[in-house]
Phi, psi and omega in degrees: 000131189290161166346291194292300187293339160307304170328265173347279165345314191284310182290325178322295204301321190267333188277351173265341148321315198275348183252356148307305200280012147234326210229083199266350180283320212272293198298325177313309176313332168302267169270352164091209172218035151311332191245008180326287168310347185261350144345166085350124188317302195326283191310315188309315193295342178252035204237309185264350154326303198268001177257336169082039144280142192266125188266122161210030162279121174310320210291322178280338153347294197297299210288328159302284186335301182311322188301326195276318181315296165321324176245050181058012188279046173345297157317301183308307177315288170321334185294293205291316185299344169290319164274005182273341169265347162296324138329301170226079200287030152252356193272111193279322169317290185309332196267333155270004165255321181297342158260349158300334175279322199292330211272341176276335175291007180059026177263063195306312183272000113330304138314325185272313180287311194290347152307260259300314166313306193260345140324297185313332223253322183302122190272030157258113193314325233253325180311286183295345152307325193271300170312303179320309207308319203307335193272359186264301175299033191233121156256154188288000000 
């Protein structure tokens, strides 16, 4: 993309942020849902969310969860990544962010079973070795 049509892009992309985050009726009004993708999982998932699209993709689940984690919503968070593994009980990402979430909420034994969930489910030895230990140092 030459330069100039980058610039534009660039400018399109940050004024559709910026109009996500207060004035989400306006960038529809704008833009459609031309720049949706060009998003962030996170933001894209919560764009169609805050538009009242029924999320009942794990993947987009998972990505509302990343969104709330991020901002410390715990609860919210947890909401989502849980049901995005009742979708997909293998999307090992949801299943390791849900107990990063249970452990910042102080929800210890809730956390310690979903490492446990997710020792099952990651097929990496060295992944799951490093998860016991973390899960042996956790206290109730």
């Amino acid at each position: 993309m030459p330069r100039k049509e980058a610039d534009l892009y660039e400018r399109n992309l940050n004024l559709y942020r910026e109009l996500m985050a207060g004035k989400k009726d306006a960038a529809l009004d704008l833009f459609g849902v031309t720049l949706i993708n060009s998003v962030n999982p996170a933001e894209r998932a919560m764009a169609l969310k805050d538009w009242g699209v029924e999320t009942v993709e794990a993947v987009d689940l998972y990505n509302l969860g990343c969104h709330f984690a991020a901002q410390q919503n715990y609860a919210e968070a947890i909401n989502h990544f849980r049901k995005a593994i009742e979708i997909d009980p293998n999307l090992s990402d949801a299943i390791y962010n849900l107990a990063v979430c249970y452990e910042k909420a102080g929800f210890i034994p809730q956390a310690k079973s979903t490492w446990d969930v997710y020792v099952n489910v990651t097929k990496d030895e060295g992944e799951k070795a490093r998860t016991r230990e973390h899960m042996a140092a956790l206290q109730s």
